[in-house]
N, C-alpha and C positions, 0 to 999 in steps of 0.2 A: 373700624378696628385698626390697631397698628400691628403691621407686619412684619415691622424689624426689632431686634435687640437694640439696644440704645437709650440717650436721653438720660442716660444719668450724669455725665460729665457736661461741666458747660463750657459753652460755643468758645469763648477765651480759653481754655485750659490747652495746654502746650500739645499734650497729649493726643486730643482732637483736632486740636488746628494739624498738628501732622499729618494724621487720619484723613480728613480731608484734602490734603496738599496730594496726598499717595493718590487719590480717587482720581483727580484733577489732573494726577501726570500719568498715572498706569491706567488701570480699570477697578471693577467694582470689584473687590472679594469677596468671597463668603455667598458666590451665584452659584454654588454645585453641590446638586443632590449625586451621593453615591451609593452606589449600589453595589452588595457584596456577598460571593458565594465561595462555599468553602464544599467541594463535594467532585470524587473523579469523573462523573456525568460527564464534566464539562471539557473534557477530551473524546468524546467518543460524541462522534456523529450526529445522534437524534437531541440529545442537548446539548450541543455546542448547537446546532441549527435553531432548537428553541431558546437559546444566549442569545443568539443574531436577530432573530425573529423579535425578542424584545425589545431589543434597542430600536431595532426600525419602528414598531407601534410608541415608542415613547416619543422616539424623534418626532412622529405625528399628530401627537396633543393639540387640539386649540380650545382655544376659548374666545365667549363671547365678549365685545369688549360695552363697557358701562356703559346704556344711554344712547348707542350708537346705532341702527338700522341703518342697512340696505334702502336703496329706493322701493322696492318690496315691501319693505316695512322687517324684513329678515334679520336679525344680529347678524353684525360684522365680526366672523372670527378670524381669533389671527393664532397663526404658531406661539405656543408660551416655553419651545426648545429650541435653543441656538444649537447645539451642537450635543453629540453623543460619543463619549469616545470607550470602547474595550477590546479585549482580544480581537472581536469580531468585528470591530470598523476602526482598528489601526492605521496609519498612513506609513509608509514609507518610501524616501526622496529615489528620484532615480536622475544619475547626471545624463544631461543633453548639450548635444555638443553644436546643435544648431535652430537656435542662439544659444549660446554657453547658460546656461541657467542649470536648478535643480527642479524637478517634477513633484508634487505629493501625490502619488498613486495608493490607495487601498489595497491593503494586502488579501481583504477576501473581499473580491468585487461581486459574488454570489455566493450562496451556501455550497458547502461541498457536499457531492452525492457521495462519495466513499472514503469509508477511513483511510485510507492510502492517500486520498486528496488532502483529508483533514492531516493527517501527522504530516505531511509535508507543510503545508502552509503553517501550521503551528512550530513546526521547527525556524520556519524564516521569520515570527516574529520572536520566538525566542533569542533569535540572534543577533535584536536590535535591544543593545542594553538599554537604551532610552525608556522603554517601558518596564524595565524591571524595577518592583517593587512600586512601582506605579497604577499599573493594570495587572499586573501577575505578578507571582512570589514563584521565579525559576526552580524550586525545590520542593512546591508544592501545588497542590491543585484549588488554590484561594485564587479566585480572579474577583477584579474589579469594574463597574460600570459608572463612566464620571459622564452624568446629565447637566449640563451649561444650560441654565434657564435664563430669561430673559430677564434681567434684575430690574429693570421699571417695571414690568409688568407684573412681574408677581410677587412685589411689593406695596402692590396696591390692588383694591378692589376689583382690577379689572382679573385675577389669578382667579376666579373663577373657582370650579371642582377640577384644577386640574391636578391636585393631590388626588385627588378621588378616583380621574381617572387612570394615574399611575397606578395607586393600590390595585385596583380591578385588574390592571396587564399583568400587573405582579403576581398578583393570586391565581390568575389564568395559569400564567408559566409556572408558579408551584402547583398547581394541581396535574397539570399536565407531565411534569417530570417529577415531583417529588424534591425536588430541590427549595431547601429552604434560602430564602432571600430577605438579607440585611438592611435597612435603611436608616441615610443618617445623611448628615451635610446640614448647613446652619438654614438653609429652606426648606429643607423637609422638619428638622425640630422647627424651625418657627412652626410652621401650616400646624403641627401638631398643637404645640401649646398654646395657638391661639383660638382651634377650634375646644381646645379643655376649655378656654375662657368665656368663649360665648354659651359652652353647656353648663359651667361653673354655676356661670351671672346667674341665670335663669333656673339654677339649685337653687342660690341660695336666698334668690326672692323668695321660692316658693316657701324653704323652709323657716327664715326670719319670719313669714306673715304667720305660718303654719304654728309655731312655738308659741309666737308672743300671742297671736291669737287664741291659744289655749290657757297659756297664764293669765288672762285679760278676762277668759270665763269660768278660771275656777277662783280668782281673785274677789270678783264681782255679780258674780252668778247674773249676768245680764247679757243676753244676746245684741242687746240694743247697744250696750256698752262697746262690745268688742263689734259689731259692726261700722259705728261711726267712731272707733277710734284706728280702723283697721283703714277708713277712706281717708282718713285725715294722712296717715302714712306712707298710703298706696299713692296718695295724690302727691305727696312729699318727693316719693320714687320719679314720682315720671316727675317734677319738677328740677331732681336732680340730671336725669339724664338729662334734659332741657335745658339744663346752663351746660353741659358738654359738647350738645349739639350747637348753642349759641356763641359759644368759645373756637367752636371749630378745631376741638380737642379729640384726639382718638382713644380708645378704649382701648387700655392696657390692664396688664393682670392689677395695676396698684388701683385704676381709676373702677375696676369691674367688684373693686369692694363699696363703694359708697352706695351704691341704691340698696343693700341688706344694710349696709351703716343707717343708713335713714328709718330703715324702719326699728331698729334695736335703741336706738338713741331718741329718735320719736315717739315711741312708744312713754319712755318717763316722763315725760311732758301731760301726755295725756293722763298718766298715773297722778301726778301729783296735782291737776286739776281737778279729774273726778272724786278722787281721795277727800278734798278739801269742798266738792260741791254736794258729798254726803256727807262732812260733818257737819257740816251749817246748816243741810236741811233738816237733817236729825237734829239741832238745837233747838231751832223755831218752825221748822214745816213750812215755809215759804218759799217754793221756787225760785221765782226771781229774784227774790233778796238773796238766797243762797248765792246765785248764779253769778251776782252782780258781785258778790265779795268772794268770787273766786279771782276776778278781774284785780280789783281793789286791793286785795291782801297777800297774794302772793306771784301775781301778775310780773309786779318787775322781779323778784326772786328769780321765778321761770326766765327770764331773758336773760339776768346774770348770767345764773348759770346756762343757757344755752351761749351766749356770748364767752363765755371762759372753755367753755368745750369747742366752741369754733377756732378760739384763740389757738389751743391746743393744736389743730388742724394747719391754722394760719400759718402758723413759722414755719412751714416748708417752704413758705415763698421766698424766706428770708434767704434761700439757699441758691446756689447757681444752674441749679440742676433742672433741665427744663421738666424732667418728668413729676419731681418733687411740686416745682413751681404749680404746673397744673392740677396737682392732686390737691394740693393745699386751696387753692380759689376754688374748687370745685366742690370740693369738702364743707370751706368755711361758709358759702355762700347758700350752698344746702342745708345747713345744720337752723341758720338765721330762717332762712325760709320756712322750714318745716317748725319752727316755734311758731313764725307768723302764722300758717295754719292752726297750727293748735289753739292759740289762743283766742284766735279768729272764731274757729269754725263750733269748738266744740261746745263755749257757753250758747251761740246760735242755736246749732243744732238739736241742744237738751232745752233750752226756750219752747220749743217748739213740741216737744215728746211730753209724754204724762210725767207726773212728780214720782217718784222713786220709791217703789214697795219695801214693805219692811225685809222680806229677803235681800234687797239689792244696799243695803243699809248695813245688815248683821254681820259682812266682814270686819268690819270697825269694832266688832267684841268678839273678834274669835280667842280663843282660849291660847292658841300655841301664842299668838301674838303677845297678846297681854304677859303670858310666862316667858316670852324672848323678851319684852321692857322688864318685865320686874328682875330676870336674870342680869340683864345690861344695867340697872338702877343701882344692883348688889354689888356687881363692880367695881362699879366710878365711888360708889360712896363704903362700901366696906374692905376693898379689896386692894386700892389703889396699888398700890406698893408690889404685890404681884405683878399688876400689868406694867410696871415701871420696871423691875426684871424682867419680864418676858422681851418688854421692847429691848433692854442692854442684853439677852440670849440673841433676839432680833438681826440686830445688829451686827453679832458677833458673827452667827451664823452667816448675816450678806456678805460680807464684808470678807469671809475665806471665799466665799463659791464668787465672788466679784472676779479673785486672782484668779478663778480656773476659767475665765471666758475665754472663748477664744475668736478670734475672728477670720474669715473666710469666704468665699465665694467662687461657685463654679456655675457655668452657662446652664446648665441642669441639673443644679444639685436640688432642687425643689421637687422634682420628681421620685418617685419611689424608687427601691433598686429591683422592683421586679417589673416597674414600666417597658414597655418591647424599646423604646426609645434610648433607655438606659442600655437594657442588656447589647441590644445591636451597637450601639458605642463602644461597649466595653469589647464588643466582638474586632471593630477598627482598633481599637487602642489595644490590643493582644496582637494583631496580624499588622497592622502597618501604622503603629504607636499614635493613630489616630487622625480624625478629619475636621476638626477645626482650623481655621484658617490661621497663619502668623507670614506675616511677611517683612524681609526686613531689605531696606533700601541705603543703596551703598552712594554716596554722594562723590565725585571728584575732583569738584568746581574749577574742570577744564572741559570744554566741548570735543569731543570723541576720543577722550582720553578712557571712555569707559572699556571701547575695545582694542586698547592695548594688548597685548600678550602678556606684560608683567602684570598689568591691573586682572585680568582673568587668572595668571596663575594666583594671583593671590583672593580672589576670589573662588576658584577651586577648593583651596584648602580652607578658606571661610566652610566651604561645604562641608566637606568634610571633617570639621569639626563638629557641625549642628549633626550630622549623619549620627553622630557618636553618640549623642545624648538620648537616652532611651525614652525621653517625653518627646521627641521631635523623631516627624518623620525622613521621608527621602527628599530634599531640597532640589527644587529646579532652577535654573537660572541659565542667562544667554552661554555660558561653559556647556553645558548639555545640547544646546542647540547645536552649538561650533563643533561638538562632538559625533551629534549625530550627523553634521553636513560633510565631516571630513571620513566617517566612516562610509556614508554612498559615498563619495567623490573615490573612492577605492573600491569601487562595486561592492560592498556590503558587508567587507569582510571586518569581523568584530574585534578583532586586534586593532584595526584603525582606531576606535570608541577611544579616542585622548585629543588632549588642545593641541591646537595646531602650533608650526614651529611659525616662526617669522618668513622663512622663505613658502610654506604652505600656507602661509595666510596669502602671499604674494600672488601664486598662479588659481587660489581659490577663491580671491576675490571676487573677477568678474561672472564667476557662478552663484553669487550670494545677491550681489548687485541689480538682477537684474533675475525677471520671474517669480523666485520664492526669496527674492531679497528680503522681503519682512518676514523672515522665517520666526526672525528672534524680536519682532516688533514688541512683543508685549513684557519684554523683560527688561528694555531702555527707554529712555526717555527721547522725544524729538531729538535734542541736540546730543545725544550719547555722552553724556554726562553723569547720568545717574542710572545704576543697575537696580534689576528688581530680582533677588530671590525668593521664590515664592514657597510656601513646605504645609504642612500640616502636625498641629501637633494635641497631643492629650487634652481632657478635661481637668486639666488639675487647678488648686484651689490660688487663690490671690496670695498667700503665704506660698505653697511650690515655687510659683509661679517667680515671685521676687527672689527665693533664694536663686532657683532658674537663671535671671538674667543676673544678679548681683555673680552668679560664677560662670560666667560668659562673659561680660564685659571687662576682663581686666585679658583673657584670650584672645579676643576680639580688637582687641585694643595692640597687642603685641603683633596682628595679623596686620591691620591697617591703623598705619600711625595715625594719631587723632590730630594733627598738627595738619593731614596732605588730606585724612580722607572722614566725613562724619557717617557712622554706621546707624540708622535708624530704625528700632524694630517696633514694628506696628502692625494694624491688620485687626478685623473685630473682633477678638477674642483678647488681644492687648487693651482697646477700650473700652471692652465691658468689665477687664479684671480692675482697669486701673478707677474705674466710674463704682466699683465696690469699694476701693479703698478711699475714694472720695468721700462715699456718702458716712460712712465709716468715722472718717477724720472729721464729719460734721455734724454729727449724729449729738454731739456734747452741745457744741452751738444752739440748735436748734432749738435742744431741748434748754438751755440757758435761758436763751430769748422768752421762748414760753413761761418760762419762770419766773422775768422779771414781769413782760406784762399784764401775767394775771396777778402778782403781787400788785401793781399798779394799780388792778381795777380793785381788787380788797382792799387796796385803801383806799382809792374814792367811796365803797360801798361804807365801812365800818370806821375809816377817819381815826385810825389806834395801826398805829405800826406795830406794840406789842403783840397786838391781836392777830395782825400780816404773820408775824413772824411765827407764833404758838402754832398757825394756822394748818404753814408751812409741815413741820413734823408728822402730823397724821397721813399726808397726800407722800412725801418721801418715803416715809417706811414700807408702805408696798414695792416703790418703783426700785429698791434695794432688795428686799425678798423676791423680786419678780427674776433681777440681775442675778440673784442669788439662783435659784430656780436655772437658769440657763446655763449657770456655770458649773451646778451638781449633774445635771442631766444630756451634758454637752450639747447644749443648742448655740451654733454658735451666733454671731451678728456678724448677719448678712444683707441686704436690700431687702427680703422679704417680712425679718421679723424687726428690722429699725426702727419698725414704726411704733412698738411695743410701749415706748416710755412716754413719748410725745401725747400720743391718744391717750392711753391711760391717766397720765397726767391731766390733761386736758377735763377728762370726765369723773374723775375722782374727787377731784376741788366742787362739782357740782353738789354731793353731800355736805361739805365744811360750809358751803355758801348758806343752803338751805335751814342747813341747824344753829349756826352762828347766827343768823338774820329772824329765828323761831326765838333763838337763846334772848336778844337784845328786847324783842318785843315782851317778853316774860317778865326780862329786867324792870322794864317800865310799869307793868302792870302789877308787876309784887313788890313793887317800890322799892327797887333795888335790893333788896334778896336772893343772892349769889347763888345759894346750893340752891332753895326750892326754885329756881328760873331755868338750869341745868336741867333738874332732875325734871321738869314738866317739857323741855326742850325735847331729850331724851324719849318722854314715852309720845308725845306729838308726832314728831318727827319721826322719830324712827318703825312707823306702821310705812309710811312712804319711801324711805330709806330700803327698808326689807324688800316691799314690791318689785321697788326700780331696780334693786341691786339685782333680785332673781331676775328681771326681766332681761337685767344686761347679763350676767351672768351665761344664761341660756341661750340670748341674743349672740354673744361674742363664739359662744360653744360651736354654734353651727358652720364654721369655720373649720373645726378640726375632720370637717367630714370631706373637703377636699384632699385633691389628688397631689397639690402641691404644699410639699414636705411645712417649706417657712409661712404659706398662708395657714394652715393647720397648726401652727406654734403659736404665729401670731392670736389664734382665735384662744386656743386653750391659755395663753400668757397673757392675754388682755381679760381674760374671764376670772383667773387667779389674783389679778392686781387690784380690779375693783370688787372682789368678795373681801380681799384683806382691808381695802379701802373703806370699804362699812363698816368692820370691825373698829378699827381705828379711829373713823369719823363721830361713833355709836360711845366709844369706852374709851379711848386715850385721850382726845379731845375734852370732852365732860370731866375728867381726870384730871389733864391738868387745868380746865378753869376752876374746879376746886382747890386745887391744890395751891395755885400760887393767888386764886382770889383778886384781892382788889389791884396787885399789881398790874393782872394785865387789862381786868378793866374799867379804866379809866372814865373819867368826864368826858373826853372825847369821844369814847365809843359809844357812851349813851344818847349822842348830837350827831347823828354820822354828818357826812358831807350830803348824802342820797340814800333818801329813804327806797327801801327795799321790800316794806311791805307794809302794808297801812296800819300804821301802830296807834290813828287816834280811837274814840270810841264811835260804833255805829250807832248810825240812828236807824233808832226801831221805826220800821216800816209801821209797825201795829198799832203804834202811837199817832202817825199821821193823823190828821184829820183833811179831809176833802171835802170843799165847798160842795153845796145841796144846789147844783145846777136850776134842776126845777121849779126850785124856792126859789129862787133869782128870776128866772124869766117868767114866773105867774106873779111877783111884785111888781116888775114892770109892765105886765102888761095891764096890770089895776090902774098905775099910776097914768098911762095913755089912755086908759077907758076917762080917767076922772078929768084928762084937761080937756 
């Protein structure tokens, strides 16, 4: 499993190379789970002691780590909490005059036994502005608990249940006092939406088998059918997970879609197999011959098209984006695969089983079928000119809902808004404008020019600028430190809380120097060069977001001249917003790429660029109504539903391959005969067409039954694209090859370059004759009796 946000930006991109640079000189951000109550409990005695009481059981967490035993044979645990900070385990410096240094001392070194204890120690940390607004809100009774976790550890596999065992301390201490408690921080939403993703996966296996499984035996009326096309699929799954395991790829929400992908997209494979292995048996009653011209006749069709639906897949690689990149090899190399099963397993496996009873045959004349051809026939051939308005209605209609997209992206905007996740968010983002991380880093490029006095004053009021903005929280940086070192060096009194002059920096030097000289360690770099402010700020969207810093940096710019100092603001919530507008700005790319190279492979297949091109039209007008679709219903495009057009695309061209390749063989056989080649095209094909489509249809559906908002779009938006993609494929297509006729099919199209489905005539099995073995070896053996 992957434990972090990330991997949509690539390793090049300026953005991340920063990101990385900040890691490499400061520390990890985005290591702190907080915790958060809002309730006057927490001034009186028996909960303020169970406040204390919690932070110390969290402080105590371990876990075991991967693989590792004791000589015992015991897991080795280890602490997965650095550090726990709130009201009740505050620090405050106390000066020492021998050796001149400052002390950090804990203001409550044990619980107090009486409220007279308690409001006196609450009054000395109120008095330490340092924590205001930080761990408490001076005017109200919201306090905060910030848990520092160990960020290797519990970003990998070795992080154990030790969300699990926080919950349980938690719900201890809410049972116990009645106090409800908030949780958030970018490691508690991870822990969260990775374990939705491992319950997800294992939804949505069950219900992909569970669906398709059902359409496979009201389709077929054959247990044997949905049996061994249901192993063929299942075996498809674990072969996908097996090139993730072979990749040494992790399982992310994007890669936790391809094992239900496998089987919704496998599943038509085997449709248009068995489809084609009970029309042939019902023409001649011959098993293997059937079986054999399932191979024979539409063999390479099935690869086409599963080749143009992996294509569809493929172009993510084209992209920079590691997570893209992975999803797309894992995709495209599954999709290949599980044809090779198909094609492999299933003419074996019915080799081997009885030949096919007249019930498992009779879907081939069901009645509504036959009235959905003769309706689709009325169409193309009576009707045209309707569906030639509809598609310019079509059109019109994408083409307004196109302009109302909108595009966006927030760290949880894919959860619902009545998730506990959500609401506790919005609980920080009302009380302390929120706990996502942003941090921005002030450059000097002079060594110890960071802790000047001028350079800190103007870094103060950098602060307090960001302070203003009501999406950004309370800013800390080495100014707060210097603030809180000068307010003890004055025994505590809080009017000290300001920067220090030039001559108080002089005699409170060698108090800094030396003890708690790294007071401010994590807010400079080695050579005090570069400052780090650290803050916290809202969920808001990649649009906020850029108007956000677009009216800040021209303030920011007036604070620290760009010429003496570079202001850099980053931190994971800067490169997740910016790794949305990434994929965003390549989402047209991708989907390009795909474009031309399945055009490519239609014209290797059909050798008629007219043909390319007609072809083209049926597969667009959905991914335009789909566009259309997001822009009436405000869905906007984000990472979760980008994949919308690509996929779709990809699997909708799998119809035009199928009926085009049905159409040319018609052509040959009715000797060039345009309408009757269509119209027998039409009712052929489209019994398989119907199937597959319900099967994707229902297959894609099962998607809107997650918890996360874009995977739910994505399923109902990829379901909608290829229902219209049948349509289209069924009636607009047949449409206009009658319509514009011999122009677009050509001489060439009748020669492709690669045959796609065996268009010469069979030979009748029934006709063979086979030598009479026994007549052979009883004339031989007369002829040895006779020499």
């Amino acid at each position: 499993m992957s434990y972090k946000f990330g991997g949509l930006l690539p390793k090049t991109d300026p953005t991340f190379v920063s990101y990385l640079k900040f890691l490499d000189e400061f520390s990890e951000d985005g290591n702190v789970v907080v915790l958060g109550i809002d309730d006057p409990q927490i001034e009186q005695v028996e909960g303020f002691n169970a406040w204390y009481d919690l932070g110390e059981n969290i402080s105590e967490i371990e876990v075991p780590l991967v693989d590792t035993l004791t000589p015992n044979g015991q897991p080795v645990l280890q602490n997965i909490v650095d550090s726990v900070f709130s009201i009740a385990r505050v620090y405050d410096l106390k000066r020492k005059e021998d050796p001149k240094r400052f002390e950090m001392q804990r203001v409550f070194e044990q619980k107090p036994s009486t409220q007279e204890e308690l409001d006196s120690l609450l009054s000395k940390v109120k008095s330490l502005p340092f924590y205001e607004d930080f761990l408490y809100q001076k005017e109200a009774y919201t306090s905060l608990m910030m848990v520092v976790v160990n960020a290797q550890i519990f970003n990998s596999e070795n992080r154990g249940d030790a969300i699990l065992q926080m919950d349980e301390k938690i719900a201890a201490f809410e049972e116990a006092t009645g106090i409800k408690v908030h949780r958030s921080g970018l490691p508690y939403i991870r822990s969260v939406v990775t374990a939705k993703i491992k319950a997800e996966l294992k939804m949505f296996i069950a219900l992909a088998a569970a669906i398709t499984a059902l359409l496979m035996f009201v389709f077929f009326k054959s247990f044997r059918v949905v049996a061994f096309s249901m192993a063929v699929v299942i075996m498809g799954v674990m072969w996908s997970l097996g090139v993730i395991g072979i990749f040494q790829f992790r399982l992310t929400m994007l890669m936790g879609l391809i094992p239900p992908l496998m089987i919704v997209i496998g599943i038509p494979n085997c449709v248009f197999l068995l489809n084609k292995y009970h029309q042939e048996y019902r023409n001649h009653g011959n098993k293997i011959k059937a079986l054999a011209r399932v191979i024979t006749k539409i063999g390479n069709a099935t690869l086409m098209t599963n080749a143009t639906t992996a294509m569809g897949f493929a172009t993510f690689m084209f992209t920079s984006s590691d997570i893209l990149k992975e999803f797309g090899v894992v995709a495209s190399i599954s999709i290949l695969s599980v044809f090779l099963l198909s094609i492999c397993l299933i003419p074996i496996l019915f080799s081997f089983l009885p030949e096919p009873k007249e019930r498992h045959v009779e879907h081939l004349d069901r009645k509504w079928l036959s009235k959905v051809g003769d309706f689709l026939v009325f169409l193309v051939q009576k009707r045209r000119k309707t569906v030639y308005w509809s598609v310019v209605g079509i059109l019109i209609f994408g083409f307004f809902g196109i302009s109302k997209i909108e595009t966006t992206g927030n760290l949880v905007d894919d959860l619902p808004a009545s998730d506990p996740i959500i609401q506790d968010l919005r609980f920080f983002e009302s009380k302390l404008d929120g706990v996502l991380p942003l941090e921005i880093v002030i450059d000097t490029h002079r060594k110890n020019a960071a802790t000047k006095t001028s350079t800190l004053k103007l870094v103060e009021k950098l602060q307090k600028l960001l302070d203003d903005q009501p999406e950004i929280g309370r800013p800390l940086s080495i100014v707060d430190a210097i603030k809180f070192a000068k307010q003890s060096f004055y025994n505590g009194l809080p009017s000290k809380f300001s920067l220090w002059t030039n001559n108080e920096k002089r005699f409170m030097g060698p108090y800094l120097n030396s003890g708690s000289g790294n007071l401010g360690a994590s807010f400079l770099d080695d050579d005090r060069q570069k400052i780090r402010i650290t803050t916290q700020m809202a969920d808001v969207g990649t649009q906020e977001m850029d108007a956000l810093f677009a009216r800040l940096r021209p303030e920011i710019d007036a604070i620290f001249n760009p010429e003496e100092f570079d202001v850099l603001m980053t931190g994971t919530s800067v490169v997740f917003l910016e790794g949305t507008n990434y994929l965003v700005k390549n989402l047209f790319t991708s989907l390009a790429i795909a474009m031309v190279v399945i055009a490519l492979l239609m014209a290797v297949l059909f050798n008629s660029f007219r043909m390319v091109l007609i072809s083209f039209i049926p597969n667009l007008l959905p991914l335009i109504t789909t566009a259309a679709i997001m822009g009436f219903f405000g869905i906007p495009i984000k990472p979760s539903t980008i994949l919308v057009f690509s996929i779709a695309f990809g699997i909708s061209v799998d119809d035009t391959i199928h009926f085009l390749a049905k159409y040319r063989q018609e052509l040959k056989h009715s000797k060039w005969k345009i309408k009757e080649s269509a119209i027998r095209a039409v009712r052929e094909t489209g019994v398989s067409m119907v199937y597959t489509s319900i099967v994707l249809f229902f297959g894609f559906g099962i998607f809107a039954a997650s918890d996360f908002g874009g995977t739910a779009a994505l399923g109902v938006l990829v379901s909608v694209t290829l229902l219209v993609a049948m349509f289209t494929n069924l009636v607009l297509l047949p449409s206009a090859l009658l319509s514009l006729d011999h122009f677009i099919t050509t001489q060439a199209f009748e020669e492709p370059l690669l045959e796609i489905m065996d268009e010469e005539e069979d030979i009748d099995l029934d006709e063979l004759v086979l030598p009479n073995l026994k007549e052979e070896v009883e004339e031989e053996e007369d002829k040895l009796e006779m020499l």
